[in-house]
GUDREN-139831 format. One record per residue (C-alpha): y, x, z negated; residue number from 0. Coordinates in steps of 0.1 Angstrom, whole numbers. Last residue first. Example, Ala and Ser with C-alpha at 12.3 -4.5 7.8 and 13.67 -1.06 7.14 Angstrom:
2
-11; 137; -71; 1
-45; 123; -78; 0
***
This chain:
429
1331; 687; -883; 428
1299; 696; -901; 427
1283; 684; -874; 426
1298; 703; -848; 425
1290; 732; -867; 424
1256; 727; -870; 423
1252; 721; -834; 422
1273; 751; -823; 421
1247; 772; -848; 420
1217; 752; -833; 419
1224; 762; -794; 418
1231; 795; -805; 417
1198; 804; -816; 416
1181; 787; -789; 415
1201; 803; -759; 414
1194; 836; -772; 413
1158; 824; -777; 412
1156; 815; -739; 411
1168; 851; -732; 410
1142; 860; -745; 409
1116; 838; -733; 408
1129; 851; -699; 407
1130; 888; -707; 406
1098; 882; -720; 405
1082; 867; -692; 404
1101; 889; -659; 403
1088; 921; -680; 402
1113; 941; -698; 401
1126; 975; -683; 400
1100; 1002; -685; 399
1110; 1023; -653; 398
1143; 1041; -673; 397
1152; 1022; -698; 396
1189; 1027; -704; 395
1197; 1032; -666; 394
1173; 1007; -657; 393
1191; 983; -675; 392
1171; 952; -686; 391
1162; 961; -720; 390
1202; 973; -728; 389
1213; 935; -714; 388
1184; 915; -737; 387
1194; 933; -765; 386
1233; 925; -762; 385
1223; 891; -759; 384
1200; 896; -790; 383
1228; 909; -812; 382
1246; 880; -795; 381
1221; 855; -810; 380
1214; 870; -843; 379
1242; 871; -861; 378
1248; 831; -862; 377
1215; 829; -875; 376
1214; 857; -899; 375
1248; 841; -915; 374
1230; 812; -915; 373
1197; 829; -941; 372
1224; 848; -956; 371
1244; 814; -964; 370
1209; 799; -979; 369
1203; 833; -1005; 368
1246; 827; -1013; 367
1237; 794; -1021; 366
1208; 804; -1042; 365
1222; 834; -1058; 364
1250; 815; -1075; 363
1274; 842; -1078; 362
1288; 845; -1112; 361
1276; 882; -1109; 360
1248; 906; -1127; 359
1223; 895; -1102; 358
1250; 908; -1074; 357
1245; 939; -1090; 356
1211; 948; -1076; 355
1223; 943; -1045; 354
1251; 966; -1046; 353
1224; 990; -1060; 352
1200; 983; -1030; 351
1227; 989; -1007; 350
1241; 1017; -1023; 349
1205; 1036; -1024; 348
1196; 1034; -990; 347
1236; 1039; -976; 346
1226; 1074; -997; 345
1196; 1076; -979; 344
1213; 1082; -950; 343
1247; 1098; -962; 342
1222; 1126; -975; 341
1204; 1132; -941; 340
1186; 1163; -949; 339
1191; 1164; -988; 338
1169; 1138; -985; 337
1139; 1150; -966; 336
1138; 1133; -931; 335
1111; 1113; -923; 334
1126; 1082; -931; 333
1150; 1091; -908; 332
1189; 1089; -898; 331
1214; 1119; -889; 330
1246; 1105; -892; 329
1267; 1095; -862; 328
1285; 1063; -878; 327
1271; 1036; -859; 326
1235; 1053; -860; 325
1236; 1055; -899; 324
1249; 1022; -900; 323
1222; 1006; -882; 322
1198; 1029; -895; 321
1205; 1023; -933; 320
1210; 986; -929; 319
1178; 986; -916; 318
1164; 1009; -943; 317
1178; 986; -968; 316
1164; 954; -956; 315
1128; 972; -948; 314
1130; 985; -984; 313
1137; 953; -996; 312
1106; 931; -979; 311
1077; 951; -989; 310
1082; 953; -1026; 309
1094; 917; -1022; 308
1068; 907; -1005; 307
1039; 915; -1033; 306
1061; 907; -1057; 305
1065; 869; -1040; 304
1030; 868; -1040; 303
1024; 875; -1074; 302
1045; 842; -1080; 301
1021; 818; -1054; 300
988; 837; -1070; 299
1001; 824; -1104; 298
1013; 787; -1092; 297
981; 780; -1076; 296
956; 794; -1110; 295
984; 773; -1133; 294
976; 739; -1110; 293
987; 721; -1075; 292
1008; 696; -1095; 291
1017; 708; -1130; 290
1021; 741; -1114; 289
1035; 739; -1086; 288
1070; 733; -1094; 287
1069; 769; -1113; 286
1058; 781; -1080; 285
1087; 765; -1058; 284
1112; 771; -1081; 283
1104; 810; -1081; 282
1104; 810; -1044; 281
1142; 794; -1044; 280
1162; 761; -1047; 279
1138; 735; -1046; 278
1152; 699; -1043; 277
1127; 678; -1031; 276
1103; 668; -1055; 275
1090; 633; -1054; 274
1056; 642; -1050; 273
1043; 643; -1020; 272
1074; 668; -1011; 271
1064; 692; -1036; 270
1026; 692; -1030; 269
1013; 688; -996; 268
1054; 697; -980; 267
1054; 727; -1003; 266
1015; 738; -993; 265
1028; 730; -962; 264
1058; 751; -958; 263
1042; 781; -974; 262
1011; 777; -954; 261
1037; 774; -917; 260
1053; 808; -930; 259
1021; 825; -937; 258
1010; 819; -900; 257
1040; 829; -886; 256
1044; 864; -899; 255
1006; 869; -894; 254
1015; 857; -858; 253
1047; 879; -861; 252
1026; 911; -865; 251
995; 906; -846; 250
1012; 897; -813; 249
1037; 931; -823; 248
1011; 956; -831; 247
992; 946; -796; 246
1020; 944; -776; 245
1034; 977; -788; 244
1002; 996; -786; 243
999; 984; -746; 242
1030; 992; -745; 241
1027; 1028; -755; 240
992; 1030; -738; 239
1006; 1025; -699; 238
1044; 1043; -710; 237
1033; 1080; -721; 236
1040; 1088; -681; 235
1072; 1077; -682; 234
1086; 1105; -699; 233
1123; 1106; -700; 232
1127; 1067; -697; 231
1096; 1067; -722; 230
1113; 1083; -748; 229
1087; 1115; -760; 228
1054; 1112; -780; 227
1032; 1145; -787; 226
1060; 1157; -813; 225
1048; 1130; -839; 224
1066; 1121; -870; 223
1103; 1118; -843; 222
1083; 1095; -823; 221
1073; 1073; -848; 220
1108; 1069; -866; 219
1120; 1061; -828; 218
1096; 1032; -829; 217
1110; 1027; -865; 216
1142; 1026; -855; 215
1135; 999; -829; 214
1112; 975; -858; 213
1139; 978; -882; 212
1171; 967; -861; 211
1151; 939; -845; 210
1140; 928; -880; 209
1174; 933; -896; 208
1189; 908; -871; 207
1163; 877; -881; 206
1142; 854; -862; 205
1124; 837; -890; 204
1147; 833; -916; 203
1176; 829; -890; 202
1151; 800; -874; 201
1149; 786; -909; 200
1184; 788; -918; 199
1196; 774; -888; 198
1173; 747; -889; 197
1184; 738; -923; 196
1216; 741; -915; 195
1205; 709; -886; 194
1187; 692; -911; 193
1213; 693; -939; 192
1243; 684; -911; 191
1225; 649; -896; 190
1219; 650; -864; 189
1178; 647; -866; 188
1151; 665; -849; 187
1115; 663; -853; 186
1089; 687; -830; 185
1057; 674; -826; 184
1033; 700; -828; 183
1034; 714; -865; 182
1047; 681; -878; 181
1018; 658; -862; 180
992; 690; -873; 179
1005; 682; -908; 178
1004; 644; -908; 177
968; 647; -894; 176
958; 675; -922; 175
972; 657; -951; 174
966; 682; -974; 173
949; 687; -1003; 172
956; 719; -1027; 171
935; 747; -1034; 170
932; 765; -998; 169
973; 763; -993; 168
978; 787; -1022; 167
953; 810; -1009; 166
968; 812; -979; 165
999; 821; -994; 164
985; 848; -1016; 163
978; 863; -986; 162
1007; 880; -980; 161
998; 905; -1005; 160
976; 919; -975; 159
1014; 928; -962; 158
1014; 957; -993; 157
986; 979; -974; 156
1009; 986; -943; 155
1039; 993; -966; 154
1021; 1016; -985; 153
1004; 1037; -947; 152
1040; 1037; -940; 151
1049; 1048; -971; 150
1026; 1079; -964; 149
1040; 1090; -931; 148
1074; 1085; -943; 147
1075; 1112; -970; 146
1077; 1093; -1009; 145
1114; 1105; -1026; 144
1140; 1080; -1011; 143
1121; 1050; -1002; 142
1098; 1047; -1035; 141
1124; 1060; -1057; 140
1148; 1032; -1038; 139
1123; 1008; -1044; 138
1112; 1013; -1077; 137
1150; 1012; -1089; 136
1156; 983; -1077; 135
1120; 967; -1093; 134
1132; 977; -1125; 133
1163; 968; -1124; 132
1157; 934; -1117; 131
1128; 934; -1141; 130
1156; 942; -1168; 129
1176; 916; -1157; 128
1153; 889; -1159; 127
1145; 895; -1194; 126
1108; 893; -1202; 125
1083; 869; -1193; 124
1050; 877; -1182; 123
1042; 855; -1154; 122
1075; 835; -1151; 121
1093; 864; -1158; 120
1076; 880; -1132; 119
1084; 854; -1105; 118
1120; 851; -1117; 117
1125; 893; -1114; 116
1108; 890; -1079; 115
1129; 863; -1072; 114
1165; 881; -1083; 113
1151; 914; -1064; 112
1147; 890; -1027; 111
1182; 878; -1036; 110
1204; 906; -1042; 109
1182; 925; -1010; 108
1191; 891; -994; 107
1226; 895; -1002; 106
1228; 930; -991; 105
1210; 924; -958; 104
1230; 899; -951; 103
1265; 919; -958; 102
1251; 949; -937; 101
1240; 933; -907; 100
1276; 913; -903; 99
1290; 951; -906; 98
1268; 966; -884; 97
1274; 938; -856; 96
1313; 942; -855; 95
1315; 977; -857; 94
1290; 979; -827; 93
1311; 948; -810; 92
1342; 972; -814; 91
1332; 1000; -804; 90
1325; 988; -772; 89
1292; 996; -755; 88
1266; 1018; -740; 87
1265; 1043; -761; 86
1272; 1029; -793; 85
1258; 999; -786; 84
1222; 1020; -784; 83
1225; 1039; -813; 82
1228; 1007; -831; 81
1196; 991; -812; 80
1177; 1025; -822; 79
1174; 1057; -803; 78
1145; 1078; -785; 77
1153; 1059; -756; 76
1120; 1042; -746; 75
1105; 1037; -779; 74
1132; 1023; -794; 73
1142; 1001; -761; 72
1103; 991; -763; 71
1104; 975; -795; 70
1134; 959; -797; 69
1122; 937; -768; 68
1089; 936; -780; 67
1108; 922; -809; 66
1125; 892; -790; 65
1095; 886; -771; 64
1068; 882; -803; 63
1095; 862; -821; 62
1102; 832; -792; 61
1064; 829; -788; 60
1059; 828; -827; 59
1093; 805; -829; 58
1078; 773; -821; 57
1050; 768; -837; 56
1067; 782; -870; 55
1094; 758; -861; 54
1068; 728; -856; 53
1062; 728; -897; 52
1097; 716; -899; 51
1089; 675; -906; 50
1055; 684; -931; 49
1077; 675; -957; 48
1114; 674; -952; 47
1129; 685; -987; 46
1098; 703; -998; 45
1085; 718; -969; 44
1121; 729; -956; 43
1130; 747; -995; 42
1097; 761; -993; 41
1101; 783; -961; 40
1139; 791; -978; 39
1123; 803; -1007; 38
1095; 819; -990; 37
1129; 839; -970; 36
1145; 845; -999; 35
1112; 864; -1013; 34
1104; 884; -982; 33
1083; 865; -953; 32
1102; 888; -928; 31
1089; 914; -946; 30
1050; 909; -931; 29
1062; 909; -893; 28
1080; 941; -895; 27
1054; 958; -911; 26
1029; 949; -885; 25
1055; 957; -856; 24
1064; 988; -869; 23
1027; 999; -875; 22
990; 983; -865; 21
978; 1005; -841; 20
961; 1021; -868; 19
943; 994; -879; 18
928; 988; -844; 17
915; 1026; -847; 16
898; 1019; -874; 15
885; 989; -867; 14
872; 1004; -832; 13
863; 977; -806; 12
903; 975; -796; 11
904; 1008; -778; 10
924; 1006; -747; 9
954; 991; -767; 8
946; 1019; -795; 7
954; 1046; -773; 6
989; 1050; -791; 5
977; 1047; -825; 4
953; 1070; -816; 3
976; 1097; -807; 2
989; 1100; -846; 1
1001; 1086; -875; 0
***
């Protein structure tokens, strides 16, 4: 990482240095299509068809400002969204927020490793357990021991896993009227399935752990290069910092987007078409596949959940990690060596064994994978209210407050997200 990254805005010819611009908000974009979250993405397309394909539509717009958002309050205080509440707010709704953060993120670490271990099993076979293991224990190696600058540079190269998903959608037939109708006509129905459903999808898609992720990691950037400074300290860095942000973040969550709509219509051109509705994670959804779309379609579908899951679960325990790390005081950083911020790494590690043993449980992983997705959606909203107050305070930000647009589609989101967790609820009543 270096000053390129950060000029990059003005530079957009250069592949190279277009690449390199591509960080936090590349990363970010790419794990929120982990494992649980193609379940979920497959679960819609399958028991609705092509009817949820206008939430992908939706949500890029209400994505890209909600994590520009957490992007430039990283960047301009030099502290993440926990270290944040905890200076400007009550203890309380810090304490509250980390703790929500961290059982999600759990259960969808427990989740993402249980459909990684499914998908190889269903390549390779084996016992399920052991893969689980295996892959926990890969991660946290990988996380713990590897310096930040070069698992940065990992992560970056795992999100071209993503598309496995376009590949999928490439060899099978769609309906392409029906699916443009879904994508830009948006369906609703009161009727308790659809509406969790919803709330699953849009806490899928716009989900805690991300904004927590994507402001540590602007602060992980500035502490890996001591050109950069927080912008409310020195606003002169600001011009080519946003213009970097913007940039990382448009790409980011449309990639993100795009690979969520595939998923949901190669489920809705295949599943759904044929009779099958009730998929109840990734795994599911490939083996499904193959008797209908074909073993080559199925096989690049399973690889692909790998290929997000060995993105996806360090980004959930590294969030977890900050958040808690910045609640508590401790000294945070993936560019820290270990024994430099032991409780750090060790909230790393604990995480990703916890959910490692929640394989090992009676717990039925898939409703527990489908409460994690709600659970995100009810979290989200005031963790983006609180957001959207620190990003316009002057006295937080310094000069480089959100713009009048994205504050506004911002707080639009906050108004989304709780708009369909009262309306679930009421029809569950």
């Amino acid at each position: 990482m270096n000053d390129d990254v950060e000029q990059a805005g003005s530079n957009a010819g250069s592949r190279g240095r277009f690449w390199r611009a591509l960080g936090p908000g590349l990363i970010t974009g790419a794990s929120d299509d982990d494992p649980s979250g193609i379940g979920t993405y497959s679960q819609a397309g399958a028991s609705y068809g092509f009817a949820l394909a206008w939430t992908m539509v939706l949500t890029y717009p209400l994505m890209v400002a909600v994590q520009i958002a957490s992007a430039r309050l990283g960047r301009s205080t030099g502290h993440g969204i926990a270290g944040n509440l905890k200076r400007h707010y009550p203890n309380w709704l810090l304490q509250g927020v980390v703790a929500l953060l961290l059982v999600a993120n759990i259960i969808n670490i427990g989740a993402d490793l249980g459909a990684m271990a499914d998908a190889v099993r269903l390549l390779a076979g084996g016992p399920q357990l052991m893969w689980v293991l295996g892959f926990g224990a890969v991660t946290i190696g990988l996380e713990v021991f590897v310096s930040y600058r070069r698992y940065v540079v990992f992560l970056k190269w795992l999100t071209l896993s993503l598309f496995a998903y376009v590949a999928t959608l490439a060899l099978v037939h769609v309906d392409w009227h029906a699916a443009a109708r879904g994508a830009l006509v948006p369906q609703l129905a009161w009727d308790r399935e659809y509406l969790t459903m919803i709330v699953a999808v849009l806490g899928t898609t716009i989900s805690p752990y991300l904004f927590f992720w994507q402001a540590s990691e602007e602060v992980e950037d500035l502490h890996a290069n001591s050109r950069r400074h927080p912008l409310a300290r020195h606003p002169e860095e600001g011009p080519r910092a946003i213009r970097r942000i913007r940039i990382d973040t448009l790409v980011g969550m449309g990639f993100s987007n795009v690979i969520a709509l595939a998923i949901i219509l190669t489920t809705a051109a295949t599943l759904h078409a044929s009779g099958i509705t009730d998929i109840r994670t990734s795994a599911e959804a490939a083996q499904a596949l193959r008797p209908i779309a074909g073993e080559y379609a199925a096989m690049v579908f399973a690889l692909g959940i790998v290929g997000t899951g060995l993105l996806a679960v360090p980004v959930l325990a590294g969030s977890a990690a900050y958040a808690l790390g910045e609640a508590r005081g401790w000294r945070v950083g993936l560019e820290r060596k270990p024994r430099q911020a032991k409780a750090f790494y060790g909230t790393i590690a604990v995480a990703t064994a916890v959910g490692i043993g929640l394989n090992f449980t009676a717990i039925d992983p898939v409703r527990a994978l489908i409460w994690a997705a709600v659970i995100n959606g009810i979290v989200a909203a005031p963790v983006l209210f609180v957001t959207m107050l620190m990003t316009a305070r002057r006295d937080i930000m310094g000069q480089w407050t959100l713009g009048p647009l994205p504050r506004a589609i911002g707080w639009i989101t906050t108004a989304l997200l709780a708009a369909s967790v009262v309306a679930m609820a009421v029809s569950s009543g």
